[in-house]
N, C-alpha and C positions, 0 to 999 in steps of 0.2 A: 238616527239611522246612519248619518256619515258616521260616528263615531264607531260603530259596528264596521261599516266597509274596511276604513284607514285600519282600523285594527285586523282584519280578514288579510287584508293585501300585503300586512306586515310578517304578519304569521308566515304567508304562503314564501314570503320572500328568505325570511330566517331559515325554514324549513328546505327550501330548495338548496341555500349557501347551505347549510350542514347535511345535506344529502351529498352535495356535489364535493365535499373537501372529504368526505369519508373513501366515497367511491374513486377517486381517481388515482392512480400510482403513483409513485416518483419516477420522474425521469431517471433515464437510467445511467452508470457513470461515465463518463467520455472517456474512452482509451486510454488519450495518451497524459493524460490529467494524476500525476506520481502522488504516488501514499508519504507522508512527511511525517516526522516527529523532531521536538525540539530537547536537545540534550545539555543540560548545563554540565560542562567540561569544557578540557580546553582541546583544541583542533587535532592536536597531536591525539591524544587519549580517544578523542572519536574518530578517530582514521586510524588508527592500530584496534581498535575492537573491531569495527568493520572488515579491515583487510583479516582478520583472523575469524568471523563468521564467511565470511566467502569461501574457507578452505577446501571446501565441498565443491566450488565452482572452477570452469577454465577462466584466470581472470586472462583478460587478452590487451586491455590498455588499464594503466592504472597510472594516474595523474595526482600526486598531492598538491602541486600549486595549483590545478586548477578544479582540483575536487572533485575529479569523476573517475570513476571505475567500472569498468564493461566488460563483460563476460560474453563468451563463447555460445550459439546456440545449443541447446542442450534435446536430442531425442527424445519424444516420451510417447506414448500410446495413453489418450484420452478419453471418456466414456462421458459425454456430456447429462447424461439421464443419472450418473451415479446416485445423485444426492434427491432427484426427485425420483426416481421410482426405481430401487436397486433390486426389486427381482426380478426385473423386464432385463432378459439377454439381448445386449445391443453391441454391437460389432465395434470394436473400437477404433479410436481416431487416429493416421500420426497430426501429433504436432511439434512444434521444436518453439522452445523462448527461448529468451537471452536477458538477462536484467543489466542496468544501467542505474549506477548510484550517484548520488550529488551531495556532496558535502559544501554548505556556506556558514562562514565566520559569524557572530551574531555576540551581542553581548546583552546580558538582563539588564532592563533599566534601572532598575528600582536595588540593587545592589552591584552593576558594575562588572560583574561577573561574566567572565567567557563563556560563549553556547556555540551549539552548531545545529542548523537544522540538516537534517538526514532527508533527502527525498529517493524513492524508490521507486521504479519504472521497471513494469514487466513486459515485454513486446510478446506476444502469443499469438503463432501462426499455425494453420488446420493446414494439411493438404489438400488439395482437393483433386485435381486430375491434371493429367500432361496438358489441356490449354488453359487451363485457371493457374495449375501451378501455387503457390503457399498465398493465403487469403490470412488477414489479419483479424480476430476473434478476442472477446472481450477475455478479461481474467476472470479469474473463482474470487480475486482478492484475497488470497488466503496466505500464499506464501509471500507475496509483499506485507501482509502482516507479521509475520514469523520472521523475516528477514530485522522488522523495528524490532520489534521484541527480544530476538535473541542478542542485536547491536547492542542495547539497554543491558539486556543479564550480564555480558561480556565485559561491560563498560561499567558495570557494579562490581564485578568479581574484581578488575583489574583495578581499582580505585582502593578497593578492600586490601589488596595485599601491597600494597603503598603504601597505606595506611598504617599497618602490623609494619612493613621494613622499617619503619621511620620510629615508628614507638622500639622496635629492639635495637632501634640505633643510639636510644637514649638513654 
């Protein structure tokens, strides 16, 4: 008979930890916590593909010795339901960002080789009315991804045609 119980109690307990780890969410991402990718190149070559993805941006400080670049707030009108339920007419938002990039020196251990990680920071602010005045609001994450990505294709292309100059140099 205990050996029935211990096994009853066991069951209920297994049963309850994989109910409970299915049901519950992930927390959600903290603000001000920057999207990163690590790029093997050398610093120069990741701060010239960067500074030439921004060209779409006001940059308004841009620092190579100390690795950061900040942009201008930027106006936009936002529809937060876009993506969960896009034929509900919903008034749109203003909001205005600004992103904030980080370049740090880094080398690969295991071959010696210069890196840099890239960290990207979007600040996202809603209006909300003359005594709230601008309220800070999570991101979509979408364009700090796009931001790595397109650094990475720029930083391909330009390694690429370095590459070709140096073979028709020879």
């Amino acid at each position: 008979m205990k050996k029935w119980t211990k096994l009853g109690i066991k069951s209920c307990l297994a049963l309850m930890a994989l109910v409970s780890c299915t049901s519950s969410k992930a927390p959600p991402r903290p603000m001000d916590l920057p999207f990163s990718r690590i790029y093997v190149a050398t610093y120069d070559e990741v701060w010239n593909s960067t500074v030439a993805v921004l060209d779409n941006y006001s940059i308004i400080s841009a620092s190579r010795e100390s690795g950061e670049l900040k942009t201008e707030f930027t106006q936009a009108w936002f529809n937060n339901l876009v993506y969960e339920d896009p034929e509900k007419q919903n008034l749109l938002d203003e909001v205005r960002y600004k992103i904030t990039i980080r370049l740090s020196k880094a080398l690969v251990s295991q071959t010696g080789r210069s890196a840099v990680r890239v960290q990207v920071t979007k600040h996202l602010e809603k209006y909300g009315n003359l005594i709230t005045d601008w309220q800070r609001i999570p991101t979509d994450q979408v364009e700090e991804q796009i931001l790595l990505y397109r650094i990475g294709q720029k930083l391909r292309i330009m390694q690429s045609i370095k590459r070709e100059r140096t073979k028709q140099k020879k």
